[in-house]
C-alpha positions as CSV (number, residue, x, y, z in Angstrom):
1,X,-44.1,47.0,-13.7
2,X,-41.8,44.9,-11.8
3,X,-38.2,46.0,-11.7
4,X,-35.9,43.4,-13.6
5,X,-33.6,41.1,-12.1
6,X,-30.3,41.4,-12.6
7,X,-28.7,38.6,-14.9
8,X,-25.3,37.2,-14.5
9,X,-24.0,34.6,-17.0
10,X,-21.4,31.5,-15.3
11,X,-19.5,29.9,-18.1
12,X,-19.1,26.5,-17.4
13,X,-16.6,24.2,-19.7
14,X,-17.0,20.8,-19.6
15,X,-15.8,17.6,-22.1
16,X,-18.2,16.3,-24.5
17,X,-18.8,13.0,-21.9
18,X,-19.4,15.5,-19.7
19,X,-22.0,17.6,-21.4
20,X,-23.7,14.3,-22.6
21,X,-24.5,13.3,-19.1
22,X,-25.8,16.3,-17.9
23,X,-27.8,16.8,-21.3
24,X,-28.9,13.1,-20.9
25,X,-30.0,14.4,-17.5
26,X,-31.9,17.4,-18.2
27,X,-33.4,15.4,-21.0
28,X,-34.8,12.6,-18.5
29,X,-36.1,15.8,-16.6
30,X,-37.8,17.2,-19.5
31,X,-35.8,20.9,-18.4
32,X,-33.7,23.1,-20.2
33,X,-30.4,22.8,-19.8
34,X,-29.8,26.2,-18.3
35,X,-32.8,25.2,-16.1
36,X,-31.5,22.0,-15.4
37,X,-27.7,23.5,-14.3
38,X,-29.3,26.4,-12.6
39,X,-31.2,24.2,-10.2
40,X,-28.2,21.5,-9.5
41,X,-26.2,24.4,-9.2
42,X,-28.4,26.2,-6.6
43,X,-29.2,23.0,-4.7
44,X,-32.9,22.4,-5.8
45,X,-34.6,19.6,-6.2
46,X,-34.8,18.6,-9.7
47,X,-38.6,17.8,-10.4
48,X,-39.5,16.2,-14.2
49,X,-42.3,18.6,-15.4
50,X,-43.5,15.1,-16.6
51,X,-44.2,14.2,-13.1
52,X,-45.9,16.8,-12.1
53,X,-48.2,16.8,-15.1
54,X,-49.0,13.5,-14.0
55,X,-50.4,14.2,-10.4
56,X,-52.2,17.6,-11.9
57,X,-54.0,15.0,-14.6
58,X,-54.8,12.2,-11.4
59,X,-56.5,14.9,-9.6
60,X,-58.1,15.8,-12.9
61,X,-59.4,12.1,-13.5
62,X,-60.0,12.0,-9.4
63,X,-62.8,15.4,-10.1
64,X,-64.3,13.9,-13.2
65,X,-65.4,10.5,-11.4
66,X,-66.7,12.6,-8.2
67,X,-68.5,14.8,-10.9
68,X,-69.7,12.0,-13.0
69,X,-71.4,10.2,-10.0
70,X,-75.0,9.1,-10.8
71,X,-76.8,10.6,-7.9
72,X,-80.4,9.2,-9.5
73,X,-78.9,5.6,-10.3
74,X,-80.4,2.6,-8.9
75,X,-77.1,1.1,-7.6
76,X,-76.7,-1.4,-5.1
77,X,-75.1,-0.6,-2.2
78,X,-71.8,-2.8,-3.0
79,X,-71.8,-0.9,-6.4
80,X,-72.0,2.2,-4.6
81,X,-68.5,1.3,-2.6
82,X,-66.7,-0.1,-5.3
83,X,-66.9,3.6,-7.3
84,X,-66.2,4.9,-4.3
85,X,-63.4,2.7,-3.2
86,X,-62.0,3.3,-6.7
87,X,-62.0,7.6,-6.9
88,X,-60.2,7.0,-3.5
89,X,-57.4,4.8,-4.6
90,X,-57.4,7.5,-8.0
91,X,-56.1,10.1,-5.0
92,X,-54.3,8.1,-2.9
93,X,-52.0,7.2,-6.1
94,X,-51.9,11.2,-6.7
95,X,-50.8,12.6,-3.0
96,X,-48.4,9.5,-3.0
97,X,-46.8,10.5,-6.1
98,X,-46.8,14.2,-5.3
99,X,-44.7,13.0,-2.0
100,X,-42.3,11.1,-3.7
101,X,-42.0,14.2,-6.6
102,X,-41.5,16.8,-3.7
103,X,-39.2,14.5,-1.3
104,X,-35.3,15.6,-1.1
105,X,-33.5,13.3,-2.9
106,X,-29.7,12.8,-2.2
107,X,-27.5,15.6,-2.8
């Protein structure tokens, strides 16, 4: 069994404009607030777990079309590229939206 991390609790007091912004923020994040304040406070990024859902269902979508590829259909060879052409733009659109999830954004 792992040992257990030590836990420290920071009180923070803010006015109620104040804790409606950073709510509103955590909110748009889909965090916690204590998960939202721990990683401002720490100087992580702040990724939405909407986000990352996203990219984990493109690359989802991305292996069904690969999977679903009639190997025995009588396709033309244009056909052919254009289900091709379109499982590559499916993860293109995931890697660039994983990059713009994991890049720093300004402090």
């Amino acid at each position: 069994m792992a040992a257990a991390r030590p836990r420290r609790v920071i009180k923070v007091y803010v006015d109620a404009a104040g804790y409606q912004y950073i709510a509103d923020n955590a909110a748009k994040a889909n965090r916690f607030l204590s998960d939202y304040l721990r990683r401002i406070a720490l100087g992580h990024r702040v990724r939405s777990v909407v986000d990352l859902q996203m990219v984990g269902e493109l690359r989802r979508l991305g292996a069904m079309l690969k999977h679903l590829y009639p190997q025995a259909a009588h396709w033309t060879t244009e056909e052919k590229r254009r289900y091709w052409a379109g499982y590559e733009q499916l993860m293109a659109l995931a890697v660039t939206l994983e990059v713009a999830i994991d890049r720093p954004g300004p402090k």
